[in-house]
C-alpha positions in Angstrom: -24.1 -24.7 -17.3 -26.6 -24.4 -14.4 -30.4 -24.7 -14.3 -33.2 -25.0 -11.5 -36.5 -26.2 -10.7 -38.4 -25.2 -7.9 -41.2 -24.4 -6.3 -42.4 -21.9 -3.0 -44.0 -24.1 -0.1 -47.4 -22.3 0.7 -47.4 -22.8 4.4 -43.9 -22.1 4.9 -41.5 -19.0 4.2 -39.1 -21.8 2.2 -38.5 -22.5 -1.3 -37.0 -25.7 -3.0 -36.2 -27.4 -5.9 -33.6 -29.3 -8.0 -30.3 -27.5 -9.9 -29.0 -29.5 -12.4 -25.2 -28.5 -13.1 -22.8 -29.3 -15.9 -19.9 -30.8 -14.9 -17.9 -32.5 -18.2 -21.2 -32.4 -20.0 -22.7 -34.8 -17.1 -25.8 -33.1 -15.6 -25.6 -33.3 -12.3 -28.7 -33.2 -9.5 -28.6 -31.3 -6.2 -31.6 -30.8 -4.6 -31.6 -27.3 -2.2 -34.2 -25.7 -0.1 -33.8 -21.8 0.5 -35.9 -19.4 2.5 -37.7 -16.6 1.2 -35.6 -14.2 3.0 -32.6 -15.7 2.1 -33.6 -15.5 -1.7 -34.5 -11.8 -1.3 -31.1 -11.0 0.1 -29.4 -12.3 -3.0 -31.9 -10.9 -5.1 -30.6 -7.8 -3.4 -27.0 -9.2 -3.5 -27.1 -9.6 -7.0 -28.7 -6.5 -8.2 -25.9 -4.7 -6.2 -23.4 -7.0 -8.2 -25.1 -5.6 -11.6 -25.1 -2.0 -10.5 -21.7 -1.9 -9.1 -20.7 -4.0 -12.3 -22.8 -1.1 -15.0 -21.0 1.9 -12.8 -17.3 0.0 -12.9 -18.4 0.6 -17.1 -20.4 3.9 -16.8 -17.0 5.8 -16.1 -14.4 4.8 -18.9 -17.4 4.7 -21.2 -18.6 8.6 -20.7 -14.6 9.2 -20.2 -14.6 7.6 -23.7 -17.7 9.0 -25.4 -16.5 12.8 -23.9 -13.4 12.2 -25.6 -14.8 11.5 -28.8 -16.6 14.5 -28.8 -14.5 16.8 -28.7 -12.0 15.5 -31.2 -11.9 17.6 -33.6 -11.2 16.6 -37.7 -8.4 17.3 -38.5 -5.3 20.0 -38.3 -5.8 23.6 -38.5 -4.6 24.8 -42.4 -2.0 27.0 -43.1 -2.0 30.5 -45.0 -0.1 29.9 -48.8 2.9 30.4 -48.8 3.6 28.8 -45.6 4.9 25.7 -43.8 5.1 23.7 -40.9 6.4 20.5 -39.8 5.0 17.8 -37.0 5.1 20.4 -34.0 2.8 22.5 -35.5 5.0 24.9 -34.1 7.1 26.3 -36.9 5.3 28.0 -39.4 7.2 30.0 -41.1 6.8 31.8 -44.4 9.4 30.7 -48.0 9.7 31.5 -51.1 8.8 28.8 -52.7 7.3 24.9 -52.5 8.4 23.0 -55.1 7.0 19.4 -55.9 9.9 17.1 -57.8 8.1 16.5 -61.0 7.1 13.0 -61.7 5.9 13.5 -65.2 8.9 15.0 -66.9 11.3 12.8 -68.9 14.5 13.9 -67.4 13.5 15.1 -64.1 16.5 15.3 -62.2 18.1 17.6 -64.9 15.2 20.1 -63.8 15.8 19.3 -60.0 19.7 20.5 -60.7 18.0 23.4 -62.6 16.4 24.3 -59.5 19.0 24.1 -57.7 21.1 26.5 -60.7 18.0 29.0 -59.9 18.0 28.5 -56.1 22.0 30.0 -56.1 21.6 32.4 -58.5 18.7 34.4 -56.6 20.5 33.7 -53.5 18.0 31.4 -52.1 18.9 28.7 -49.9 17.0 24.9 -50.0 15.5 23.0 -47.5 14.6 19.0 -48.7 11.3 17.7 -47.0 8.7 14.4 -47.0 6.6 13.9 -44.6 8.0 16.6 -42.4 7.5 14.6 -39.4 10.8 16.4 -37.8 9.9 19.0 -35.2 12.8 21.4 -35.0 12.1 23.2 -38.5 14.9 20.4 -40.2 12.6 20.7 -43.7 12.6 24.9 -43.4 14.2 27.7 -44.2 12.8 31.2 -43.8 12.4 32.3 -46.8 14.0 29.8 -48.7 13.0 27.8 -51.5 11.4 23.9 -49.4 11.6 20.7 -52.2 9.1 18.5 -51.3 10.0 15.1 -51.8 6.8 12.8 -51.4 5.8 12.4 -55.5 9.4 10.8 -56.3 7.6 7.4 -54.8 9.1 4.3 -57.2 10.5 1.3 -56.0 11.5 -2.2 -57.5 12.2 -5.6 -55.1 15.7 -7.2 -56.7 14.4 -10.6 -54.6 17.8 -12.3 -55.6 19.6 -9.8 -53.6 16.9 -9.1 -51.1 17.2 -5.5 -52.0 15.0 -2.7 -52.3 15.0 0.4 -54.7 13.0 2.9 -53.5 12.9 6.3 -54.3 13.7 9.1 -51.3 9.7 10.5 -51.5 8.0 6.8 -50.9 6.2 6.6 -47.4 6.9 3.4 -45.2 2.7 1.9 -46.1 3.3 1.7 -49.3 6.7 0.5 -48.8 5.1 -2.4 -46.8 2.3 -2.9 -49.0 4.5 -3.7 -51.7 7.1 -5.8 -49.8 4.3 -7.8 -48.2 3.1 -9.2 -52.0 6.4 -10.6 -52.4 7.0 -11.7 -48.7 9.4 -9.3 -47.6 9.6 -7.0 -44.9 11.6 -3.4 -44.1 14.5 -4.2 -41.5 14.4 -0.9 -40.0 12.2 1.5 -39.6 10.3 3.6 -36.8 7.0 2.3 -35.3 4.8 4.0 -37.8 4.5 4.2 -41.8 3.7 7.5 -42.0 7.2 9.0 -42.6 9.2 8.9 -46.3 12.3 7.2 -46.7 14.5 9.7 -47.7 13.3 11.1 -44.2 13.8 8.3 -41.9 17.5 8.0 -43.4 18.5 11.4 -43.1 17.6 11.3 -39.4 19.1 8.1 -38.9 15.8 6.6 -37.0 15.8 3.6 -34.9 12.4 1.6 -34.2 11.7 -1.9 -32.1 12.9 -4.0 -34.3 15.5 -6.2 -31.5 19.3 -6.1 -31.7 19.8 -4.2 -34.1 21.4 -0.9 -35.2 19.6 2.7 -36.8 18.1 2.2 -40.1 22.0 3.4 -41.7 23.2 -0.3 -41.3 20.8 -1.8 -43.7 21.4 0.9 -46.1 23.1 -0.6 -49.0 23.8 2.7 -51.4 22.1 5.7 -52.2 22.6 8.6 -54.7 22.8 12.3 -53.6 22.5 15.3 -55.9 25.0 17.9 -54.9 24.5 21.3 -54.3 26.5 21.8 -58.2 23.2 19.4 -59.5 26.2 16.7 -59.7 24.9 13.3 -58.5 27.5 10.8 -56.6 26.8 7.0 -55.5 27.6 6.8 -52.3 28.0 3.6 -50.3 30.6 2.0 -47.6 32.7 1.4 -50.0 32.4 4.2 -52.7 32.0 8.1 -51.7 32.3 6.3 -48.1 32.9 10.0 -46.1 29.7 11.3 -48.3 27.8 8.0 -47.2 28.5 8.6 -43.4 27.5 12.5 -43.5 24.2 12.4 -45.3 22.8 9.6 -43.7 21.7 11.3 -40.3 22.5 14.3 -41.8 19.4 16.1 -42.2 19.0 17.0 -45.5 22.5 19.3 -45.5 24.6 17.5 -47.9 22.5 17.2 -50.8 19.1 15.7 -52.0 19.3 12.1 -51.4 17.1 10.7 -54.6 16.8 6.8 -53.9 18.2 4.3 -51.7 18.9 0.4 -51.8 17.9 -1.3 -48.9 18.4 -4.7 -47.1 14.9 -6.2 -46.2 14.3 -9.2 -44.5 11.6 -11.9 -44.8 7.7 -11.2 -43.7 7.1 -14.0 -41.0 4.4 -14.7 -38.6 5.0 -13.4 -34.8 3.5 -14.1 -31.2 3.2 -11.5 -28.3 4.6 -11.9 -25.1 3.9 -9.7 -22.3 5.4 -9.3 -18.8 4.3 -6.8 -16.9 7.2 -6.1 -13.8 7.9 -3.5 -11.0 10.3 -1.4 -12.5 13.3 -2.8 -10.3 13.0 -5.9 -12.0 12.6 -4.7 -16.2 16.4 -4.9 -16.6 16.6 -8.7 -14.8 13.4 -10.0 -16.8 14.5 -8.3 -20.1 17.7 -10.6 -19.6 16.2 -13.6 -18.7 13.1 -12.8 -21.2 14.6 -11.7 -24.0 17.8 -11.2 -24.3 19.8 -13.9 -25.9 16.5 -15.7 -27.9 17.2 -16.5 -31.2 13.0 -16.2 -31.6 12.8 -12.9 -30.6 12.1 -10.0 -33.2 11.0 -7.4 -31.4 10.8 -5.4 -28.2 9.4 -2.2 -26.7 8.4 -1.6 -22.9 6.0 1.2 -21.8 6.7 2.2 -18.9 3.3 3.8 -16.4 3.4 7.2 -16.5 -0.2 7.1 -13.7 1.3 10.1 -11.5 1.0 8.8 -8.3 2.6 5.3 -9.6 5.3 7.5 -12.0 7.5 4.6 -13.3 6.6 2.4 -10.9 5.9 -0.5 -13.4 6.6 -1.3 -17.0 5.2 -3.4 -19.7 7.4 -5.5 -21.8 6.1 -6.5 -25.1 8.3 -9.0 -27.0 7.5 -10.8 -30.1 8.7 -13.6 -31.1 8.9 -15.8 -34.1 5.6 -18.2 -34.7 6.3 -20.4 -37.3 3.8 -22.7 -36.8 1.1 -21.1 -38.8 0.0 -18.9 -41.6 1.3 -15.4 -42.3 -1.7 -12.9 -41.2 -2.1 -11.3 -44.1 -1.8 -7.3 -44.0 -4.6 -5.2 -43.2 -5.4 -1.8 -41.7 -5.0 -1.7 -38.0 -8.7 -2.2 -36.3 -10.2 -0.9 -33.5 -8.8 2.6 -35.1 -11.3 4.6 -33.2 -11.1 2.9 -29.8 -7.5 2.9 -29.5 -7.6 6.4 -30.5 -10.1 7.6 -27.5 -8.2 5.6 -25.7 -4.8 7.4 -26.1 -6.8 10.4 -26.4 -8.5 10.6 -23.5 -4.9 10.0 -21.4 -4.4 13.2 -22.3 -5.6 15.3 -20.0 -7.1 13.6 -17.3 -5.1 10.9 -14.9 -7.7 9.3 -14.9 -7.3 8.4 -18.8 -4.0 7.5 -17.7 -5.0 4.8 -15.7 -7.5 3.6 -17.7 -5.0 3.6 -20.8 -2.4 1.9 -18.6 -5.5 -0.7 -17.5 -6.4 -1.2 -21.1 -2.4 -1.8 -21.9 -1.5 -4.3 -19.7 -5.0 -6.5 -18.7 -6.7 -5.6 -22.1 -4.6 -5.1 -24.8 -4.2 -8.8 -26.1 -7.9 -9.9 -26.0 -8.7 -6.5 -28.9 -5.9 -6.5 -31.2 -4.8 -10.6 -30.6 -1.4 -12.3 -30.0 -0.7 -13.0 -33.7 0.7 -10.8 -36.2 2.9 -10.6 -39.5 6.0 -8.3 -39.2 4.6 -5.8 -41.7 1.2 -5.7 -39.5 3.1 -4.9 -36.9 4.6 -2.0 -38.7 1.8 -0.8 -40.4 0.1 1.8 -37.8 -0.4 5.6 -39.1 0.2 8.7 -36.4 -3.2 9.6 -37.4 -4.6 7.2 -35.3 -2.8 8.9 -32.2 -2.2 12.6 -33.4 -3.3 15.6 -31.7 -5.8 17.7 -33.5 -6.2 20.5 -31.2 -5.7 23.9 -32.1 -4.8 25.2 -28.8 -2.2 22.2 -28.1 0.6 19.6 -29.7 2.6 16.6 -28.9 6.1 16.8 -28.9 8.1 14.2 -28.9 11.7 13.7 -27.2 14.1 10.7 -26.9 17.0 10.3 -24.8 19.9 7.4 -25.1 21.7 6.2 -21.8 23.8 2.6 -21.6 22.7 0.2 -19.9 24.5 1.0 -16.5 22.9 3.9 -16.3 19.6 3.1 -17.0 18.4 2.9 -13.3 20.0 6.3 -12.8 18.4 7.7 -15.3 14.9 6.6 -14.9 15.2 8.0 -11.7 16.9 11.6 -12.7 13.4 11.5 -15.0 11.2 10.7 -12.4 12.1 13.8 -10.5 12.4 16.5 -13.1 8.7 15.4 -14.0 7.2 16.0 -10.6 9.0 19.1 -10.1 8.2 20.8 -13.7 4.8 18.5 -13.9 4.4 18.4 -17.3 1.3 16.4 -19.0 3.0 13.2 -19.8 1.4 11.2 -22.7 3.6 8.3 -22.9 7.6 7.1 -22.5 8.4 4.0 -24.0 11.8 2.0 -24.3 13.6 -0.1 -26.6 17.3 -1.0 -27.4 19.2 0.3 -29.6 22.5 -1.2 -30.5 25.5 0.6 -31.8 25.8 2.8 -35.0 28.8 2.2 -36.9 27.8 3.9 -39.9 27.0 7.6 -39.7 29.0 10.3 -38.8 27.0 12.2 -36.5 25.5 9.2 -34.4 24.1 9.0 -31.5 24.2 5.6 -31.0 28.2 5.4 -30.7 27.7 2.1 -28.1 24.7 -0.1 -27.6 22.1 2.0 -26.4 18.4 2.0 -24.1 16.5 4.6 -26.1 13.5 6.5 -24.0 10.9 7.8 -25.9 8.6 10.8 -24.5 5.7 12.2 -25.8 4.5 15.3 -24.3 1.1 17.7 -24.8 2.1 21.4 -24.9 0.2 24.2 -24.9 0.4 26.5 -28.3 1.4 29.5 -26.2 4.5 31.6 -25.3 4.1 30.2 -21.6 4.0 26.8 -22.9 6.9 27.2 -25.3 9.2 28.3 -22.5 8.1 25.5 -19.7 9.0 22.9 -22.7 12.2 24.6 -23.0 13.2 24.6 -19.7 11.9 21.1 -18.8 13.7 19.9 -22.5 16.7 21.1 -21.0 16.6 20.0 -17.5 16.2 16.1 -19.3 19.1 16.5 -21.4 21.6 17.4 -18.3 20.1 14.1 -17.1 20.9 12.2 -20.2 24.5 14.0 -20.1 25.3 13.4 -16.5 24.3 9.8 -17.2 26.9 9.5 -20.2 23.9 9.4 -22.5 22.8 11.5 -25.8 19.2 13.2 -27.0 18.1 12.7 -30.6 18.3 15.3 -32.4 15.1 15.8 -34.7 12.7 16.8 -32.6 12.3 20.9 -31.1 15.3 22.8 -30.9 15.3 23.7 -26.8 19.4 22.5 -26.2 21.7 25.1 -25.4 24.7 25.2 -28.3 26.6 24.1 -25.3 24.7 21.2 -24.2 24.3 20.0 -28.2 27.8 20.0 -28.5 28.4 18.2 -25.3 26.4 15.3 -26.8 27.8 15.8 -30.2 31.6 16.4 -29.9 32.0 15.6 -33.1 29.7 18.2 -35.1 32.2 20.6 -35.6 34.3 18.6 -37.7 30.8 17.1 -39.2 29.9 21.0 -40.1 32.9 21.5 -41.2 32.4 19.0 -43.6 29.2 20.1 -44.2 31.2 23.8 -45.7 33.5 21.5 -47.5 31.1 19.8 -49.5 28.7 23.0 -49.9 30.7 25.9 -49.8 27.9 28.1 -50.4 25.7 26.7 -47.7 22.9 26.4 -50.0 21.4 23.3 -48.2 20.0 24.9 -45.1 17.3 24.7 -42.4 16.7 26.0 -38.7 18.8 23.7 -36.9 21.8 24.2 -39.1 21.2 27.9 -38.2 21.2 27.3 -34.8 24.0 24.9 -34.3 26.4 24.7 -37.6 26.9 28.6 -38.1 29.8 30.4 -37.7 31.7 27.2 -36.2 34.9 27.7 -37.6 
């Protein structure tokens, strides 16, 4: 703390006086004599301080407030009779939407009813939740689309550590639940806003550290059939079912509910190193890897063009024991965080101010403290696109680690040639799969997640394509893979490159629904007429 006495001299152009300063809570006398001039200059000193310091804030503010204003409410609704999925992108017209009934006594005889009446009028049956796929997974022109979100029950079995959750429940209320009795999911993605039943039959993957897709804490599940016969399928029993319809988007039958492994809710502590990009593989293994503590990991890496990949962020949390659990709340600063993100989107400017934010700002908002299920409880509608003239699409490529460098690099060239309006890429590790059948994860993985804004036009469509496709050579060339439920741009020849084994898995797929009534756009595109 610092104050002053003084006083101007009347026959002289000096002023002085006494500051008193605070040093340890000691005040402390120095007596000073200043002329007038001199105290005009840092008048004039410190006024330019203020104004430089109120135009440093001007900018992101009206970058901010402009962003704000033209977000619009929500998404654009669609004509009945239709659907679409995440891309906003596939709208396409069925027969039918049916809801699984939730106040019937025996529902799943009238699900395998459904399915009688589905055959019979020659319709085929798509399975959807959330429908936060992007390559039409949940559609079928024409076809009858089984939405799954009202079959929503679960029950903890806290002896076991198992959870019984029906296929329609969404992660939140998954993690509201767990979080009353302490638990926590093992697996999931890195937001709530997608159904179980989904997440399993893409096989996802999130941050959670060293540890496989979401298939190996998947204890059991039961599928109904395209007959309306319902199996149990686990490692053990129905074992060939268990590895086809996990990951197997929806084409084996209607997966109903599912036991899964959770883990305990603890408290966790961020970490952050923020490293040329040279150096992210060297500090993730001195950082991280190999720490019993840590829980988990994701690095952002800057996507400022004129700094492309230059730099990445490593955020690592790590077990906190010494304290109380935070207990579970919605995620604050929704609206900030949102302009924030936002406003990246079209300017690069945004994207510097979002990468500023990120990596000097980031801890003093949102804190350094967290429960697991806090960490797991953010909603896409905080980040979503609401335009009606644009989207997000999301793509995610798998490379091992010796070819990360490679990679990164392979990336960072395709996007200054095609220059596509980058939103965001971040990484995390993924190790090997040794569940499913049509994996993507057949060796420990680095997964690299992209989110790009595309236009809604026939111009934009194409540049996606071709960009998509100029990304997965990359990925190929470096002995990697792409995930697969996002839009459907891969030649048959490149997904079958990355996927040697889906021709036996569609094979399979005929063996266990002769009549192909389970259907949707990509099995269309990439499991017919494979024999």
């Amino acid at each position: 703390m610092v104050w002053i006495k003084g006083s101007a001299h009347p026959d002289t152009s000096n002023v002085s006086g006494r500051a008193y300063v605070q040093v340890f809570g000691l005040p402390i006398c120095v007596t000073f004599t200043m002329k007038r001039r001199t105290r005009r200059v840092l008048a004039i000193v410190a006024i330019g301080f203020l104004l430089v310091a109120v135009g440093a804030l001007a900018r992101p503010i009206i970058h901010l407030i402009y962003t704000a204003s033209r977000d619009v409410r929500g998404p654009e609704s669609l004509p009945p009779g239709y659907v679409d999925d995440a891309s906003r992108l596939n709208r396409t017209k069925v027969a039918e939407v049916w809801k699984v009934p939730v106040d019937s006594q025996d529902p799943e005889r009238q699900l395998a009813e459904l399915l009688r009446r589905a055959q019979a009028s020659g319709l085929r049956v798509s399975v959807a939740g959330a429908r936060h796929s992007m390559g039409g997974h949940t559609i079928y022109p024409g076809g009858i689309v089984i939405d799954m979100t009202p079959w929503n029950r679960m029950q903890l079995d806290t002896a076991r550590d198992t959870l019984w959750v029906q296929a329609g429940a969404l992660w939140k209320d998954v993690l509201r639940y767990l979080d009353e009795h302490g638990r926590s999911v093992a697996v999931m993605q890195s937001n709530n806003s997608f159904t179980v039943g989904g997440s399993i039959s893409v096989n996802c993957h999130g941050w959670q550290f060293d540890r496989p897709p979401i298939a190996s804490t998947v204890q059991s599940f039961r599928l109904m059939q395209a007959d309306g016969t319902i199996v149990h399928c686990s490692r053990t029993e129905n074992p060939e079912l268990f590895s086809l319809a996990l990951g197997g988007y929806g084409l084996f039958g209607i997966i109903l509910d599912v036991e899964l492994r959770v883990v305990p809710n603890e408290r966790y502590r961020l970490e952050q190193y923020i490293v040329p990009i040279d150096d992210s593989l060297a500090t993730f293994d001195s950082k991280v890897a190999g720490r019993s503590d840590v829980q988990m990991v994701y690095a952002r890496l800057n996507i400022v063009p004129d700094r492309l990949f230059d730099d990445v962020i490593i955020n690592v949390f790590v077990r906190d024991p010494h304290g109380s659990i935070p207990d579970l709340s919605e995620p604050g600063m929704a609206e900030l965080r949102r302009a924030i993100f936002r406003g990246s989107a079209e300017s690069d400017y945004g994207k510097e101010l979002r990468w500023n934010a990120e990596t000097k700002l980031q801890p003093f908002l949102i804190g350094k403290v967290f429960s697991r299920n806090q960490l797991l409880n953010e909603s896409v509608d905080v980040f979503q696109n609401r335009s009606a003239d644009s989207t997000d699409i999301l793509h995610e490529y798998f490379v091992p680690r010796h070819r990360v460098a490679g990679f990164v690099e392979a990336m960072r060239n395709i996007l200054r040639k095609h220059r596509p309006n980058l939103l965001n890429v971040t990484v995390r590790s993924v190790n090997e799969d040794k569940d499913t059948f049509l994996r993507y994860a057949d060796r420990d993985m680095f997964a690299f997640v992209m989110l790009f804004v595309q236009q809604k036009t026939a111009e934009g469509e194409q540049k996606m394509e071709t960009l998509t496709r100029a990304l997965i050579e990359a990925a190929l060339e470096h002995e990697g893979r792409y995930y697969l439920p996002y839009r459907l741009h891969a030649t048959r020849e490149q997904f079958y490159r990355a996927y040697p084994q889906a021709r036996e898995f569609f094979a399979l797929k005929r063996k266990y629904d002769p009549g192909e009534l389970f259907q949707n756009q990509f099995y269309v595109k990439y499991g017919k007429d494979q024999d």
